[in-house]
PABA-434609 format. One record per residue (C-alpha): y, x, z. Coordinates in steps of 0.25 Angstrom, whole numbers, padded with zeros to 4 digits, always signed. Each point is the difference from the previous one (the first is absolute). Layout:
N
YXZ
...
This chain:
311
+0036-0244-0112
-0014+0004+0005
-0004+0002-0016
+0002+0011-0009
+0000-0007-0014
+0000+0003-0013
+0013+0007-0002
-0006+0010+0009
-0009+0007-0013
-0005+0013+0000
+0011+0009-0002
+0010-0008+0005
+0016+0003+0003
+0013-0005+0003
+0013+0005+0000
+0007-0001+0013
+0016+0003+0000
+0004+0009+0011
+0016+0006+0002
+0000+0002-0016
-0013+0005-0002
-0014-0007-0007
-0013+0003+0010
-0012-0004-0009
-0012-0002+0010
-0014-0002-0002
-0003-0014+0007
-0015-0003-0001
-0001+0016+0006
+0009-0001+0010
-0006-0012+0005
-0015+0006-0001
+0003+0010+0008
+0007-0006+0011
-0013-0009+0002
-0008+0012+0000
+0008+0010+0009
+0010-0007+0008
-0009-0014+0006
+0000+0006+0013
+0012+0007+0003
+0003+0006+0014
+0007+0013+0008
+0000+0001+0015
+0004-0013+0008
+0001-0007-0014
-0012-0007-0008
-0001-0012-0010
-0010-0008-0008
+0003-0003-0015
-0005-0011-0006
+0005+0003-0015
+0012+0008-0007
+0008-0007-0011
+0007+0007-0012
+0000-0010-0010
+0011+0001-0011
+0002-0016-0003
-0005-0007+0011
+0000-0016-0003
+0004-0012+0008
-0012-0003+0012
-0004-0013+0008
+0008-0001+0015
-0009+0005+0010
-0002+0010+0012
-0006+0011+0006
-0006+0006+0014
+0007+0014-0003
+0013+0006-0005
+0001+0001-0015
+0014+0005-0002
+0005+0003-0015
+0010+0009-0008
+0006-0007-0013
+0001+0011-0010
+0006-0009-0013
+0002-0014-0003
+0005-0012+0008
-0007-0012+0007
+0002-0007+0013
-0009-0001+0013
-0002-0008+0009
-0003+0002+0016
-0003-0011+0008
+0008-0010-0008
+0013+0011-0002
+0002+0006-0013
+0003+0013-0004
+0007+0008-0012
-0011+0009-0006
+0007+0011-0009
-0001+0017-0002
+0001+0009+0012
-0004-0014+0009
-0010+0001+0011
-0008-0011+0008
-0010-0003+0010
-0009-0012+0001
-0004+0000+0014
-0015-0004+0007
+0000-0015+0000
+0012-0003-0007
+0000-0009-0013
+0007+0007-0013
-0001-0001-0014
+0007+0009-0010
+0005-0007-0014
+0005+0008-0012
+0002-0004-0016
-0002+0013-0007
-0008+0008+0011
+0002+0010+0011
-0001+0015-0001
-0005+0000+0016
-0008+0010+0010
-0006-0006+0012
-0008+0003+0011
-0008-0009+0008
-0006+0004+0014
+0000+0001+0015
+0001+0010+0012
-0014+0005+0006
+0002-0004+0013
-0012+0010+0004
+0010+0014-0005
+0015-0006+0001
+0007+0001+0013
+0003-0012+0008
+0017+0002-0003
-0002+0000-0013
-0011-0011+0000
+0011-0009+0009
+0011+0004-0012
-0010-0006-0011
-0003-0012+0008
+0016-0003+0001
+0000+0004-0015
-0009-0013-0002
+0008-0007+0008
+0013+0002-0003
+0002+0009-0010
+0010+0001-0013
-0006-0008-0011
+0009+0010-0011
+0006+0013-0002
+0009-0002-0012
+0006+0013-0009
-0010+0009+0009
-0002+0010-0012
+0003+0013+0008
-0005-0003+0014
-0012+0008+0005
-0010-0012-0004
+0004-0001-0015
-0002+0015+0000
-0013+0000+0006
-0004-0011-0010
+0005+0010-0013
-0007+0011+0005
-0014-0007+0001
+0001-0005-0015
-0005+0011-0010
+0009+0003-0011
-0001+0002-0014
+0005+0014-0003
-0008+0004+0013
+0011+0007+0006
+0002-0003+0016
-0012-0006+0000
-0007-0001+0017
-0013+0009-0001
-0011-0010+0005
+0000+0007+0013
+0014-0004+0005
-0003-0016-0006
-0005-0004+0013
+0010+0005+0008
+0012-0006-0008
-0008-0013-0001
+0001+0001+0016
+0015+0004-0001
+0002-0012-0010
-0005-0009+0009
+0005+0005+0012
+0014+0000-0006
-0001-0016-0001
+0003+0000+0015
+0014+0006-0002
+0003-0009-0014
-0005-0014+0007
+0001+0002+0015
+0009-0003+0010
-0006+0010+0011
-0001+0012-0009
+0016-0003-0005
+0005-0001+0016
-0010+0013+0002
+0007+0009-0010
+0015-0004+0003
-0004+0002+0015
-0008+0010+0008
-0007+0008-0011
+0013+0003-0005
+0007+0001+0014
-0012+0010+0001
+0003+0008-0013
+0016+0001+0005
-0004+0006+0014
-0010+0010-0008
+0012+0004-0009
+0009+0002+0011
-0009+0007+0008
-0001+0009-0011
+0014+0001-0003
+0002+0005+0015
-0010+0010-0001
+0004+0008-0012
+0014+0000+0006
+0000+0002+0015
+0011+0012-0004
+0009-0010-0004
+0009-0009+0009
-0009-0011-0003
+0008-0013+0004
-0006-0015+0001
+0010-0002-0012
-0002+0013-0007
-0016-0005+0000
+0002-0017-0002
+0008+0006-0013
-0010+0006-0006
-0009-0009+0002
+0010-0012-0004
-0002-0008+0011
+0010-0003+0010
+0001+0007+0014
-0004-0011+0007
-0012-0004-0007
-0006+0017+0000
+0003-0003+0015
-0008-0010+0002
-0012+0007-0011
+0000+0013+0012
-0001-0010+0013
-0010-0009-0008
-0009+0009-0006
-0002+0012+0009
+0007-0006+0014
+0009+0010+0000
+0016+0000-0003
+0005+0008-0012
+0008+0011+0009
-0012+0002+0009
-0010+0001-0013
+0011+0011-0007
+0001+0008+0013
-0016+0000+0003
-0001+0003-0016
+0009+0012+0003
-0007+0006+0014
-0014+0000-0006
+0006+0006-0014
+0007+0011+0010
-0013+0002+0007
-0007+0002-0013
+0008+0011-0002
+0003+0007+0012
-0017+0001-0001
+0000+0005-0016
+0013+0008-0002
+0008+0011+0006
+0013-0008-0002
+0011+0003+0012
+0003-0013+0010
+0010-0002-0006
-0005-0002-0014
-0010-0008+0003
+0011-0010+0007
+0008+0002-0013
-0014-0004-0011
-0003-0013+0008
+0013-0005+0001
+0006+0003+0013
+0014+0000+0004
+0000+0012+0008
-0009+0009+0008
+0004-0007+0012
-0005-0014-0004
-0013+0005-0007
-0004+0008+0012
+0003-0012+0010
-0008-0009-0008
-0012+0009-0004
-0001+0004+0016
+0001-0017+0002
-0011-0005-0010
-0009+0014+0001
+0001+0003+0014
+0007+0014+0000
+0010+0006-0008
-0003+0006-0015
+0000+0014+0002
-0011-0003+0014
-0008-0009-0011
-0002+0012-0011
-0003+0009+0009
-0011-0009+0007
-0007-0005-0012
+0002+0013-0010
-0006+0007+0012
């Protein structure tokens, strides 16, 4: 795998099949310029070291054997069978895999594999500790294959990288490195457990609160139920619930009502709208109501609070 042989002549190309159309690319080129741009690819908190980029359109058969860093591989044509740690696997289009530190693997094929693959390691000087730890359980523990992953962020991300033919869509050298980074970053989410848990979890707990927070915002002038709101959100009542006592230690009526007094306040301070319209654009149910709870929150009534301030 580590050799580009002689199928790999000047000029080279390949068609790869793709939702019904033909992607010519330039392999030799593509695979020279991610040695010479992308060998140390980074963004903040994230850094890695790699030991060599493969594009090679008919890679052969090679000896069992292992590594001391990840090399992970997309099939982009042609079938075979891999081995990891005595377990085969099915190579064929749109298959990705990943050869971890220290595990013995071997890939076998008849006619050749069109295959990417990337070889490397996280810079423990540049990457933060969580993601370090999520790399370390990688190599532990990770998924060995991701089977028909043509379309997920990683297959993408390898596309992109390639140079095409026609030229068209092609990544100006100055965005390689930072969609090598992406690439390999990506390989967290495709083979490992923690990054899966993480986005079904709090990241996307964190994204709902967001989005209901938002939701309240824009329409403080409407009644604004918990139902109304887990609607709109497609979650259920008791779930958005949980979301607002979790996240911001707060209960959604108390977070609606808070919403609504310093919305109020902003415009007692910024227009000439009557009491009583100010109650009815934040959503109060009646002067009464509005002037009882400004008063509690704000420490004196509305009208006391713009004739303080705007004064």
């Amino acid at each position: 795998m580590l050799r580009t042989d002689e199928f790999l002549h000047n000029g080279a190309m390949a068609a790869f099949e793709k939702a019904g159309e033909s992607y010519m690319y330039h392999y030799r080129e593509s695979e020279k310029r991610l040695h010479e741009l992308a060998m140390l690819p980074s963004q903040p908190g994230a850094g890695f070291r790699v030991h060599y980029w493969g594009v090679n359109p008919r890679l052969q058969s090679n000896p069992v054997h292992r590594h001391s860093f990840f090399e992970i591989c997309y099939v982009l044509g042609g079938e075979g069978e891999y081995t990891d740690d005595g377990v085969e696997f099915e190579l064929r289009q749109g298959v990705q895999f990943c050869s971890r530190p220290g595990i013995t693997h071997q890939i076998r094929t008849k006619k050749g594999l069109t295959l990417l693959y990337a070889a490397f390691e996280p810079d423990e000087a540049t990457t933060e500790e969580g993601l370090l730890e999520a790399w370390r359980e990688l190599a532990d523990k990770g998924r060995v294959l991701a089977a028909d992953s043509g379309g997920t962020a990683s297959a993408l991300l390898w596309e992109s990288l390639l140079l095409r033919e026609d030229d068209r869509g092609n990544l100006p050298d100055a965005a390689v490195a930072t969609t090598a980074c992406a690439l390999l970053l990506s390989f967290l989410a495709l083979f490992g457990e923690r990054e899966r848990r993480a986005a079904s979890g709090p990241r996307q707990d964190g994204a709902l609160l967001r989005r209901a927070k938002l939701y309240v915002r824009d329409n403080l002038s409407e009644p604004l139920s918990l139902g109304d709101v887990a609607a709109y959100l497609n979650v259920s009542e008791r779930h958005l619930s949980r979301l607002f006592g979790a996240g911001i230690r707060e209960s959604f009526t108390d977070y609606i009502r808070g919403e609504r007094v310093r919305q109020a306040a902003k415009l007692l301070l910024e227009t000439d709208l009557p009491i009583k319209g100010v109650a009815e654009a934040t959503g109060f149910s009646s002067v009464h109501y509005f002037t009882r709870t400004f008063a509690r929150d704000m420490a004196m009534p509305p009208g006391q609070f713009r004739r303080k301030h705007r004064g």
